[in-house]
VOFI-623962 format. One record per residue (C-alpha): residue in three letters; residue number from 1; chain; x, y, z. Coordinates in steps of 0.05 Angstrom, whole numbers, plus 5000, padded with zeros to 4 digits. Last residue first. Layout:
R   residu   num   chaine     px     py     pz
R      ALA   NUM        A      X      Y      Z
...
***
This chain:
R   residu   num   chaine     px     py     pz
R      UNK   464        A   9019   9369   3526
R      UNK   463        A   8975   9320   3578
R      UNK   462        A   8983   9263   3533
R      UNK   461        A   9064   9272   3543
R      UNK   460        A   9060   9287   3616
R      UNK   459        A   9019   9211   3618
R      UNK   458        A   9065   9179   3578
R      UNK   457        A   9124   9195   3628
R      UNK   456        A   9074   9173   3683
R      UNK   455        A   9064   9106   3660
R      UNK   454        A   9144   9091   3648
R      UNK   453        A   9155   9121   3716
R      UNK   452        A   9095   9077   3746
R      UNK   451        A   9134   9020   3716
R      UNK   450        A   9200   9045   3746
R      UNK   449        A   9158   9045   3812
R      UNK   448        A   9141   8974   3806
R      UNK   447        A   9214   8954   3782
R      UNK   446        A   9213   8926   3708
R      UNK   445        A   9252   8864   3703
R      UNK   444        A   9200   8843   3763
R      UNK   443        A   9233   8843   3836
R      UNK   442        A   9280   8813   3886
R      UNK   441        A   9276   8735   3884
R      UNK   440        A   9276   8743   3806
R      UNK   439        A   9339   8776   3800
R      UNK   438        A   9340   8868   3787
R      UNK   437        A   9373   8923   3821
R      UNK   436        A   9357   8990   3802
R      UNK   435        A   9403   9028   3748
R      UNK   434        A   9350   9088   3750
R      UNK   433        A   9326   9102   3667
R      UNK   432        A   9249   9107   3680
R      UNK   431        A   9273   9157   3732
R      UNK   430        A   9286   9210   3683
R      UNK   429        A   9223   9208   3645
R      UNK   428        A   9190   9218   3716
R      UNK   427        A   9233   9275   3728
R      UNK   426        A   9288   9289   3786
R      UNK   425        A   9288   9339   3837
R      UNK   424        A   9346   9304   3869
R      UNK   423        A   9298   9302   3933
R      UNK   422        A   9247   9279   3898
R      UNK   421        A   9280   9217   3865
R      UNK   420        A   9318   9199   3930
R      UNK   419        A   9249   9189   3962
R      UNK   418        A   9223   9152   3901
R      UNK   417        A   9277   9106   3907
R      UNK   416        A   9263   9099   3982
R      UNK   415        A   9185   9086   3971
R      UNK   414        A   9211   9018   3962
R      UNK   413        A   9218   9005   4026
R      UNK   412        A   9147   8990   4025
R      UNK   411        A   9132   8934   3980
R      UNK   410        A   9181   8885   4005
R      UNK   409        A   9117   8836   4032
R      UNK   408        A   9048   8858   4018
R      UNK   407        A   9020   8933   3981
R      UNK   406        A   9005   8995   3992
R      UNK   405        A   9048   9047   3958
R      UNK   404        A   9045   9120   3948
R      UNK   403        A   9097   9167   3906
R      UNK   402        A   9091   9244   3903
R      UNK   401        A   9115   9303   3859
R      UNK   400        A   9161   9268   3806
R      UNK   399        A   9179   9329   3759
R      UNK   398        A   9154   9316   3686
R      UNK   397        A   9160   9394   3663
R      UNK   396        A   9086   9415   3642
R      UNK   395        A   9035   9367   3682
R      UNK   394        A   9075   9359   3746
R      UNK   393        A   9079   9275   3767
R      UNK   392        A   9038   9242   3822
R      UNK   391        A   9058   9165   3816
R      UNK   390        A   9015   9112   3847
R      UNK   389        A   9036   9042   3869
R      UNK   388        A   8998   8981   3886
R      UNK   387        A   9032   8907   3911
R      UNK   386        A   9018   8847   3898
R      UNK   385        A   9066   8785   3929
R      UNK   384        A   9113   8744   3901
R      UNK   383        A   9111   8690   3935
R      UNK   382        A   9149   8642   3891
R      UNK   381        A   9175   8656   3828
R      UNK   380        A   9127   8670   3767
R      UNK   379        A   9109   8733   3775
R      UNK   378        A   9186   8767   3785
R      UNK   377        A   9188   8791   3848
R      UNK   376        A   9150   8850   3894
R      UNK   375        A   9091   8841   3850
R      UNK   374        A   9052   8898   3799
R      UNK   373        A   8982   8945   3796
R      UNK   372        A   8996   9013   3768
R      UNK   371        A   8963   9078   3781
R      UNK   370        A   8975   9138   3755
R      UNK   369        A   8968   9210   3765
R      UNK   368        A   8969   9280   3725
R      UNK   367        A   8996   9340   3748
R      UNK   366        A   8986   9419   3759
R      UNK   365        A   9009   9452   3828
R      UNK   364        A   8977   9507   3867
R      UNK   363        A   8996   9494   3931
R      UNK   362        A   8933   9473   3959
R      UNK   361        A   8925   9430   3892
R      UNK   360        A   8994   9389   3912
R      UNK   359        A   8974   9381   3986
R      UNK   358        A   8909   9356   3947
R      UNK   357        A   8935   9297   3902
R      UNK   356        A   8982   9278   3964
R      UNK   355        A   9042   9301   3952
R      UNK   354        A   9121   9272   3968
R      UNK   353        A   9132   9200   3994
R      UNK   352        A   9086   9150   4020
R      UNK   351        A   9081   9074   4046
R      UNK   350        A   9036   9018   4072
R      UNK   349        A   9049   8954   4078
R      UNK   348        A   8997   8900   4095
R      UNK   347        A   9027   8846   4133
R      UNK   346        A   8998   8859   4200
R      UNK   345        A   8987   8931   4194
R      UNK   344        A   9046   8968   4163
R      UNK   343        A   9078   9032   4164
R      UNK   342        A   9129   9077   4116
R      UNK   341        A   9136   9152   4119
R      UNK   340        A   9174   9206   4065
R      UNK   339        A   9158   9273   4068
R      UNK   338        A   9203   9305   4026
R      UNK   337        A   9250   9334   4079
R      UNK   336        A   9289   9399   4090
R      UNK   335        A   9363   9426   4086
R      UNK   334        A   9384   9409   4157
R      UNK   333        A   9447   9447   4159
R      UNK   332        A   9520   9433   4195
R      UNK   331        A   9572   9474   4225
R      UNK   330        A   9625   9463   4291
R      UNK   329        A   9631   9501   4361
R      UNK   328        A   9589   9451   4399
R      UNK   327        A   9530   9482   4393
R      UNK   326        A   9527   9486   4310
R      UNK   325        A   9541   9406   4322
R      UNK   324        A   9496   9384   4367
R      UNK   323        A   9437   9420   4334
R      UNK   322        A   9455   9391   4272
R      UNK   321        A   9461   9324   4303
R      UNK   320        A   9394   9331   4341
R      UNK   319        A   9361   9352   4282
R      UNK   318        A   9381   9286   4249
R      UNK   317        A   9351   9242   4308
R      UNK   316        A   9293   9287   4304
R      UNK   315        A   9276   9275   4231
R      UNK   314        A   9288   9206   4235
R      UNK   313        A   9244   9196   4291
R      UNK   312        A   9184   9225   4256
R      UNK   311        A   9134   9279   4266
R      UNK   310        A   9124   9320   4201
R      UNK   309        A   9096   9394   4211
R      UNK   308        A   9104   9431   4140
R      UNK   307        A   9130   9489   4120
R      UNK   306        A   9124   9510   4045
R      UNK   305        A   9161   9502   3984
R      UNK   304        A   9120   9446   3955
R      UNK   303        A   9183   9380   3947
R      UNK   302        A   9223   9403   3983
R      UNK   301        A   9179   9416   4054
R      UNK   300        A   9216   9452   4100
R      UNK   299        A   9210   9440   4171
R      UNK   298        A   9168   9456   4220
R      UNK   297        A   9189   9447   4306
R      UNK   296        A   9172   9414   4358
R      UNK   295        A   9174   9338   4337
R      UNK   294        A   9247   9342   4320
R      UNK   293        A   9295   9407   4330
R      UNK   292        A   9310   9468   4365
R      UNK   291        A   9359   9526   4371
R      UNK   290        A   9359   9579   4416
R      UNK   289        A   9429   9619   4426
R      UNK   288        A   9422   9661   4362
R      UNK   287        A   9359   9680   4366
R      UNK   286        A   9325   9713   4306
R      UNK   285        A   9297   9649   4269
R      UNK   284        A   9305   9587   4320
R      UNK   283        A   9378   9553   4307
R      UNK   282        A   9365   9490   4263
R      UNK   281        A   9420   9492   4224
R      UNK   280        A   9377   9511   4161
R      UNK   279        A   9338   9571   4198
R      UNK   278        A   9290   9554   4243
R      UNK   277        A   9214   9566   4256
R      UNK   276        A   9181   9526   4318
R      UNK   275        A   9116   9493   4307
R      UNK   274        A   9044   9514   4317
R      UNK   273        A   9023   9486   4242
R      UNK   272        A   9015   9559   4213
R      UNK   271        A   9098   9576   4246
R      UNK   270        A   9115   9592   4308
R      UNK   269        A   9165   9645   4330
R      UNK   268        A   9189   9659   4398
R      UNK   267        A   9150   9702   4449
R      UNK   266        A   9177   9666   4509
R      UNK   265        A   9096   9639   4524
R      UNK   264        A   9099   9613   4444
R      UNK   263        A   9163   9580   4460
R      UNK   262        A   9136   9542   4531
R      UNK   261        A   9077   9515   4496
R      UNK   260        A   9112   9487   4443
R      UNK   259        A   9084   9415   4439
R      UNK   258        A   9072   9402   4360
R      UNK   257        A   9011   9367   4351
R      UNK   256        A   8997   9298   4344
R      UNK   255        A   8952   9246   4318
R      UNK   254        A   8885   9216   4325
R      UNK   253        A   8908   9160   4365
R      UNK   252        A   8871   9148   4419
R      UNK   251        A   8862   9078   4455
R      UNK   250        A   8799   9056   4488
R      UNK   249        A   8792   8998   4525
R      UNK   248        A   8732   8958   4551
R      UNK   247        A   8695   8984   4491
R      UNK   246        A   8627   8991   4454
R      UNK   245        A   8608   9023   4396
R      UNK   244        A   8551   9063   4399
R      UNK   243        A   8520   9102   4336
R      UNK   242        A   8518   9150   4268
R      UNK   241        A   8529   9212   4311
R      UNK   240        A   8582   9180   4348
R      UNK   239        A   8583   9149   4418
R      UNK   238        A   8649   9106   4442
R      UNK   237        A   8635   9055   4493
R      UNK   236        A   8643   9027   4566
R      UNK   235        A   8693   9064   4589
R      UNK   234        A   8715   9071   4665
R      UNK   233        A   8668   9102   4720
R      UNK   232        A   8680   9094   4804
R      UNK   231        A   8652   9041   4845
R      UNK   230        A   8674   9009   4917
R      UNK   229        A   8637   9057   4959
R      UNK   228        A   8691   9102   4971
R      UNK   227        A   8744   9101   4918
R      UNK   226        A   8811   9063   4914
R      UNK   225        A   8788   8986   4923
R      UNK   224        A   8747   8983   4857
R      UNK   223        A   8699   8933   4866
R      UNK   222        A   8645   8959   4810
R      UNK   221        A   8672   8995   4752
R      UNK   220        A   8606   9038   4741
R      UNK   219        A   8588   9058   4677
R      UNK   218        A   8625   9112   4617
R      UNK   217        A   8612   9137   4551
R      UNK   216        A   8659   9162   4514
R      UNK   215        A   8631   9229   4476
R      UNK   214        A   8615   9255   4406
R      UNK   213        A   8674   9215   4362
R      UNK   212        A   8663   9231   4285
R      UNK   211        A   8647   9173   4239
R      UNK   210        A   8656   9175   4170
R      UNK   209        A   8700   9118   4168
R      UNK   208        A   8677   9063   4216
R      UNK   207        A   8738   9008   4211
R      UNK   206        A   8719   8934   4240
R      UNK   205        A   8788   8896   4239
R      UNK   204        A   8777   8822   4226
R      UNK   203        A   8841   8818   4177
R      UNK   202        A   8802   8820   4118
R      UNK   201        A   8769   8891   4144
R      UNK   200        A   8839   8923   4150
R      UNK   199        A   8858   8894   4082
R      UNK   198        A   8795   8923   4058
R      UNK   197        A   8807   8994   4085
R      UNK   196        A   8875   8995   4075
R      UNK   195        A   8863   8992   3995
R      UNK   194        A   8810   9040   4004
R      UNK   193        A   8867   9095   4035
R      UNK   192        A   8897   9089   3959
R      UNK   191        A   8833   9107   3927
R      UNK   190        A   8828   9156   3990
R      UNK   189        A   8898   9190   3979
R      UNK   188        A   8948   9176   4027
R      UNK   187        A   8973   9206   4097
R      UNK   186        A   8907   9215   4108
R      UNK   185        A   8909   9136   4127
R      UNK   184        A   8839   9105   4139
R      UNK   183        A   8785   9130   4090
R      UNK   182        A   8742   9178   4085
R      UNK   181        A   8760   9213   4142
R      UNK   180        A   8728   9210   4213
R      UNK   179        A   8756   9143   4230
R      UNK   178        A   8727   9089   4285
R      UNK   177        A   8773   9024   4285
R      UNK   176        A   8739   8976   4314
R      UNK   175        A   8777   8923   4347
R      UNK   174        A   8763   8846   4375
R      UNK   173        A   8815   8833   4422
R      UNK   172        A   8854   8776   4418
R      UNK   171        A   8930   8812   4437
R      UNK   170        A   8955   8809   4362
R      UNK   169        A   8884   8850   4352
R      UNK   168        A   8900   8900   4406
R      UNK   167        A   8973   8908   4368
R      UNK   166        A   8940   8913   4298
R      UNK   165        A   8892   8963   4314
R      UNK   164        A   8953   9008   4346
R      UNK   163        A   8992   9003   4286
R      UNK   162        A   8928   9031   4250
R      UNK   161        A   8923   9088   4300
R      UNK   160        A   8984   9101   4310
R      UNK   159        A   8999   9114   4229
R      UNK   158        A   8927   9148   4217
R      UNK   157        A   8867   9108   4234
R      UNK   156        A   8840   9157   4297
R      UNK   155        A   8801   9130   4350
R      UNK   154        A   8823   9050   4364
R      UNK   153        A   8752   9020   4405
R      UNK   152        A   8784   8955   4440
R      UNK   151        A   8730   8902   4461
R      UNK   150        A   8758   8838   4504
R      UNK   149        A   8726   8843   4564
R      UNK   148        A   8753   8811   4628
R      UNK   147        A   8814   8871   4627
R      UNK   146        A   8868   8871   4685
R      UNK   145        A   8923   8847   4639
R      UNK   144        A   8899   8903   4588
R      UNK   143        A   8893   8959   4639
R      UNK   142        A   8962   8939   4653
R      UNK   141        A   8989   8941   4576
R      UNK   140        A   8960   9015   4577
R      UNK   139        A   8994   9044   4629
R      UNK   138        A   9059   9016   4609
R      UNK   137        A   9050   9039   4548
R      UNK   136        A   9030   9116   4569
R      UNK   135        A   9094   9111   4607
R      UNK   134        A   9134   9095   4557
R      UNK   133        A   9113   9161   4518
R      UNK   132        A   9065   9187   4464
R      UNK   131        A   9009   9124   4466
R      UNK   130        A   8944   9154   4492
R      UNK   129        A   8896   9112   4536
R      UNK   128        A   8813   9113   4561
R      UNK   127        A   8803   9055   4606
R      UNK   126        A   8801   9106   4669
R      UNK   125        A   8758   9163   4643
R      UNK   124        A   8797   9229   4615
R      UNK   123        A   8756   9230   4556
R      UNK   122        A   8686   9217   4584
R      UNK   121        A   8653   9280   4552
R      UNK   120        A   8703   9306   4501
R      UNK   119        A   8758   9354   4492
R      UNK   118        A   8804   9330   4439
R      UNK   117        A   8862   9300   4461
R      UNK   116        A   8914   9307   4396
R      UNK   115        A   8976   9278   4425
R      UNK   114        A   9026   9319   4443
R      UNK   113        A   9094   9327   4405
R      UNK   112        A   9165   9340   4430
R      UNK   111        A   9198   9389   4471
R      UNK   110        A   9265   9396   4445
R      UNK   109        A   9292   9463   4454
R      UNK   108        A   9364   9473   4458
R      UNK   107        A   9392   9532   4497
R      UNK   106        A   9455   9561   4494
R      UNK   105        A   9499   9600   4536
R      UNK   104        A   9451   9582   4593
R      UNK   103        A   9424   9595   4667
R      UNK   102        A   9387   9557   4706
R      UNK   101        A   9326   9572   4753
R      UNK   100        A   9303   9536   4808
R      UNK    99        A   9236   9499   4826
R      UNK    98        A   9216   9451   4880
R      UNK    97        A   9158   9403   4877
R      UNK    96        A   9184   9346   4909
R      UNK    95        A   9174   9282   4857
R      UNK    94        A   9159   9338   4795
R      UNK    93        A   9233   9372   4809
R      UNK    92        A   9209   9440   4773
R      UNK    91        A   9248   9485   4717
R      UNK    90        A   9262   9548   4707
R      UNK    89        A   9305   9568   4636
R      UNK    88        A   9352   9619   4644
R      UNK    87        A   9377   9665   4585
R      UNK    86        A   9345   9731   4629
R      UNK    85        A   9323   9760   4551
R      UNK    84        A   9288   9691   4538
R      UNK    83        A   9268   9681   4607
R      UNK    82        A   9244   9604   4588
R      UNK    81        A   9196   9576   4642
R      UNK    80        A   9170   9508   4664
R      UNK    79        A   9223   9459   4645
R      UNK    78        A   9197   9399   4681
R      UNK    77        A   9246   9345   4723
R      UNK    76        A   9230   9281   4729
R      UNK    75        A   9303   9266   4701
R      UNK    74        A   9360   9312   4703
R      UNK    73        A   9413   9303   4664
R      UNK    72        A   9474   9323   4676
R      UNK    71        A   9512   9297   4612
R      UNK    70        A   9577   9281   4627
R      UNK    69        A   9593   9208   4581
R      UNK    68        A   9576   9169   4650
R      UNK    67        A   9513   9216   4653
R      UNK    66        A   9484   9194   4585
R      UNK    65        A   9498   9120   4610
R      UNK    64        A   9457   9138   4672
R      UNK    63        A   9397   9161   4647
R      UNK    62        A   9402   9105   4593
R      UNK    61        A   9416   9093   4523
R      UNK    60        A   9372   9079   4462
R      UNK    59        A   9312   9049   4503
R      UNK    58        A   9271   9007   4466
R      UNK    57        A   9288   8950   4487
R      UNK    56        A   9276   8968   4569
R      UNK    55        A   9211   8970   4544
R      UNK    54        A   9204   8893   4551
R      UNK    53        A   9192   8840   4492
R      UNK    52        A   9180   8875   4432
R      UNK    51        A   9133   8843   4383
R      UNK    50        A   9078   8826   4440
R      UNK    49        A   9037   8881   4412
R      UNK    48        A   9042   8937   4462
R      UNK    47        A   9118   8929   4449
R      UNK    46        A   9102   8935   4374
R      UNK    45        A   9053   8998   4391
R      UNK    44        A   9111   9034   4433
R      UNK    43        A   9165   9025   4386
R      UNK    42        A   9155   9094   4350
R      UNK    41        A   9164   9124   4413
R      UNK    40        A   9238   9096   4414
R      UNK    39        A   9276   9120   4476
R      UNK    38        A   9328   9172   4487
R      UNK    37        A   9297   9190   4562
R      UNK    36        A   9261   9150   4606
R      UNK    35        A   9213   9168   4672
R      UNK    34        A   9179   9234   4647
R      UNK    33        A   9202   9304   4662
R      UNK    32        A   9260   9310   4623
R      UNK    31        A   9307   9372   4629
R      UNK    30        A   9379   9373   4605
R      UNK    29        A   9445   9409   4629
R      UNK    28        A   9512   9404   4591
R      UNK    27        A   9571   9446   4619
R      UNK    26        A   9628   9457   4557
R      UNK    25        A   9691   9474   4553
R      UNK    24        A   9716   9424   4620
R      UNK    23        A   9657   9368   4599
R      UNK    22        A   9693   9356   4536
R      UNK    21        A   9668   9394   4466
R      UNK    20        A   9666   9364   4405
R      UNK    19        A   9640   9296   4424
R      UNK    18        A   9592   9325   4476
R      UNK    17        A   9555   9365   4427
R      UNK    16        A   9540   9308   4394
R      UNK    15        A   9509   9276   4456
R      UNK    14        A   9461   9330   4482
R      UNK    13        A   9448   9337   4410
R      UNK    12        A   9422   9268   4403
R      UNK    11        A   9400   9285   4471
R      UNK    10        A   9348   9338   4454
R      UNK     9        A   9327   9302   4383
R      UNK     8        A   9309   9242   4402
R      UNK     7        A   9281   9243   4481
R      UNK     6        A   9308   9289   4538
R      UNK     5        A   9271   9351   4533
R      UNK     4        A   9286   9427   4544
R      UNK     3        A   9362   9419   4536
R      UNK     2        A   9408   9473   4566
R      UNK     1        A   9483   9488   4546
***
């Protein structure tokens, strides 16, 4: 068994397929070309933040724990070729340079995500950081210690990018947050987006919306000891159409996109987003000996019937089991997701579940929305704090489509009931009945999403 990729998913199922099959049945061989393997990406901004102490927290297990439990894996070391009809994968030592082929039985792909770079004057200039991998936050924390200036330009104000804002500004620097949509957070709609907005801007954060990145601009970095002369150019600013905005750091988080260069050149199938197609346990659609799971690949999307590309941990960790599992001589399935996603910036949570109001047009769907305002306790016991949630519900039958929350402490984990709600396919109407868990410390008598229920129930019945 080969694994391209040595993070969530590929030794998650490096691991499972361990437990059902000892080293003597089965040969495990895995590929990871950076420096750490089974880590937490999603850590990276809290580390970067003070939060986390040392990235050795974020590491899962070791290199050489995986080994202990006979898992040869091979670290610094880049799959650079699959021979699909050969079943070999070659792959290059990145410290010496050499290359050799391996064979395989099966072969788990697990490449991961890369971050959206988009080609720009300046880009690559020193000053100018990504956050996908340990290495990229390492990087980034020691331009910070060397930094006199104390300006951080954030691109992007999705998830990363927002998480990313609060780090810089946990660290003293003054941010600005520059955003080409409407408002930060496409992951919700823009009247839920606005909400964001102002908390971002009462915590000090500048956030441009509107604004699409032309260039980073660039001066000398005088004294530098590694080029001739003394000088070389780092960031001094981000340039849109609308202006300047200066920086001593610049950190990119625009998103990702799924990494599967090495599939498409192997002639395997990708879906609309650029992801890997499987079946339910995860094996790659016509092959199967190839399977692959987490940032990679699409999955189903419950709620719309259509493929989607959703990054997350969670997802990975679970492919990883499947995968694990179907290789080492057992069965499981990965039915799908419902797009559930949770994130906060200082203490401004931020959640979603299901549609957005137009992943539900693009797919043709009917519905009606609400909006209630409510508190994570009961009103009158103390700090209870506000919170907003929205309800997307299908005009004609009732079904829950989408649930969106923004709100202060204990608001968002409680986008899990809605989560649970959409994956049992259950109504509005029907949900207005959950058995939730109610004392004063905890929540209202009436839940904040039961209240959007209530709301949304009327609003089907209006709608006829």
């Amino acid at each position: 068994m080969v694994v391209i990729g040595g993070d969530a998913a590929g030794m998650s199922a490096a691991s499972q397929a361990r437990r059902l099959r000892g080293p003597e049945e089965l040969e495990i061989v895995a590929f990871e070309r950076s420096h750490s393997a089974s880590y937490s990406a999603c850590g990276i901004p809290y580390w970067v933040g003070g939060d986390v102490g040392h990235r050795d927290e974020l590491v899962a297990r070791t290199p050489q724990e995986h080994r202990r439990r006979g898992i040869d894996l091979r670290m610094r070391t880049e799959a650079v070729e699959i021979d699909v009809p050969g079943r070999r994968v070659r792959a290059r030592d990145l410290e010496s340079g050499a290359e050799s082929w391996t064979d395989y039985d099966k072969l788990v792909i697990a490449t991961g995500a890369r971050p959206v770079r988009p080609r720009l004057p300046g880009i690559d200039a020193p000053g100018v950081h990504g956050v996908q991998t340990l290495d990229d936050g390492q990087a980034l924390l020691d331009t910070l210690a060397g930094l006199e200036g104390r300006r951080a330009v954030v691109v992007g104000a999705g998830y990363i990018g927002v998480e990313m804002a609060e780090a810089l500004l946990k660290r003293g620097f003054d941010v600005t947050v520059v955003n080409r949509g409407e408002q930060p957070m496409a992951t919700l709609d823009p009247d839920m987006g606005r909400l964001v907005h102002e908390a971002m801007d009462g915590l000090g954060i500048t956030t441009v919306n509107g604004a699409e990145v032309t260039k980073i601009l660039t001066g000398p970095d005088t004294g530098s000891p590694d080029v001739p002369g003394g000088t070389r150019e780092r960031v001094r600013a981000v340039a849109t159409e609308e202006g300047e905005f200066p920086a001593d750091v610049v950190v990119l988080g625009i998103g990702v996109e799924p990494e599967t260069t090495l599939a498409r050149a192997a002639g395997l199938p990708l879906g609309t987003h650029g992801g890997l197609l499987t079946d339910l346990s995860m094996r790659v659609r016509g092959y199967d000996h190839i399977w692959a799971g987490g940032d990679c690949v699409e999955v189903l999307d419950l709620v719309s019937g259509r493929e989607r590309h959703i990054p997350l941990g969670t997802h990975a960790n679970k492919h990883g089991q499947i995968i694990g599992a179907g290789a080492g001589g057992g069965y499981a399935t990965f039915p799908g997701v419902v797009g559930t996603a949770v994130s906060k910036v200082c203490d401004l949570e931020i959640a979603r579940t299901g549609l957005l109001e137009k992943e539900a047009l693009a797919v043709g769907l009917r519905f009606v929305t609400v909006t209630v305002e409510s508190t994570s306790r009961a009103g009158y016991y103390p700090d209870a704090a506000p919170m907003t949630v929205k309800m997307l519900a299908e005009r004609r039958t009732g079904r829950l489509l989408g649930v969106q929350i923004v709100g202060r402490e204990g608001a968002a984990k409680r986008v899990d009931v809605a989560a649970v709600a959409l994956t049992a396919g259950m109504t509005v109407e029907r949900m207005t009945a959950l058995d939730l868990g109610y004392a004063p410390p905890f929540s209202p008598v009436w839940d904040p999403v039961l209240v959007a229920a209530r709301k949304a129930t009327a609003a089907v019945a209006r709608a006829g």
